[in-house]
N, C-alpha and C positions, 0 to 999 in steps of 0.2 A: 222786454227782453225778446229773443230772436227764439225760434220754433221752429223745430221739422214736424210736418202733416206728413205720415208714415203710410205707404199704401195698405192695404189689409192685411198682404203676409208679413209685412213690418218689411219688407228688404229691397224697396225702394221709394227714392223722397218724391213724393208728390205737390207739395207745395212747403212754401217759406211763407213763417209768420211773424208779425209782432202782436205780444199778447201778454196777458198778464198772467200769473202763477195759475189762480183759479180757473181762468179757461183753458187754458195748456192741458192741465190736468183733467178738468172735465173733457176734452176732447182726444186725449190719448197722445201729445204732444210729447216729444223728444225732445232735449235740448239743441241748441245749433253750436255747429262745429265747422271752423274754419273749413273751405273747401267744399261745402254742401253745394249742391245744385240741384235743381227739378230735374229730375227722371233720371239722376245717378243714382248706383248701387247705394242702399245704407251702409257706410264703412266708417263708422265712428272712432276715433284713434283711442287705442288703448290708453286706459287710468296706470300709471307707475302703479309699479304692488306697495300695497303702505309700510314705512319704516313699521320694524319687528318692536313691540313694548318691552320695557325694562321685563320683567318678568319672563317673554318668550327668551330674552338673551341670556338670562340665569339660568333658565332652564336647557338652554341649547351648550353652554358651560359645561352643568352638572355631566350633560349625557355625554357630550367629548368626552371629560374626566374620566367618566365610567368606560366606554370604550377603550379609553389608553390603556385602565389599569386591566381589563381583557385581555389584550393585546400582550401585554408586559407576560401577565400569566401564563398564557399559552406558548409565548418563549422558551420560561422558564420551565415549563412541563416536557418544552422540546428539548431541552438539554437536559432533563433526567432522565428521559425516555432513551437520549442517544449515548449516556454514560452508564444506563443499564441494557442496553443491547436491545431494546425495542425501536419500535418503528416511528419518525416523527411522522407528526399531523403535516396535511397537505394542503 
């Protein structure tokens, strides 16, 4: 497999390798990424954010849900406030 050799501050490539997992690792290697080159910035392209699991997406449900019926209330608090001669929320 392909390797970036990282200069000390990590943020630029110092050399290109092929190597195996266990050296890579024993020597602080980086994976290689299209576009590397000796004595470019390190600028490794962003990883996509990982799809959300079932679980985050129920739980992201629930809370819309829970906000809407917020939202609903607070409505309905402004129309008894404004048929009893007080002040709606702002």
């Amino acid at each position: 497999m392909d390797w970036i050799v990282l200069s000390s501050d990590k943020t630029t490539i110092e050399n290109l390798i092929v190597a195996d997992q266990n050296f890579a690792d024993a020597y602080g290697c980086v994976p290689f990424y299209d576009g590397a080159e000796i004595g470019a910035a390190y600028n490794p392209p962003l990883l996509p954010a990982p799809l959300p699991t079932e679980p985050q997406l129920l739980g992201q449900q629930i809370t819309d849900e829970q906000l809407a019926r917020i939202e609903l209330g607070q409505r309905q608090t402004d129309i008894e406030l404004s048929i009893l001669g007080g002040t709606q929320h702002v």
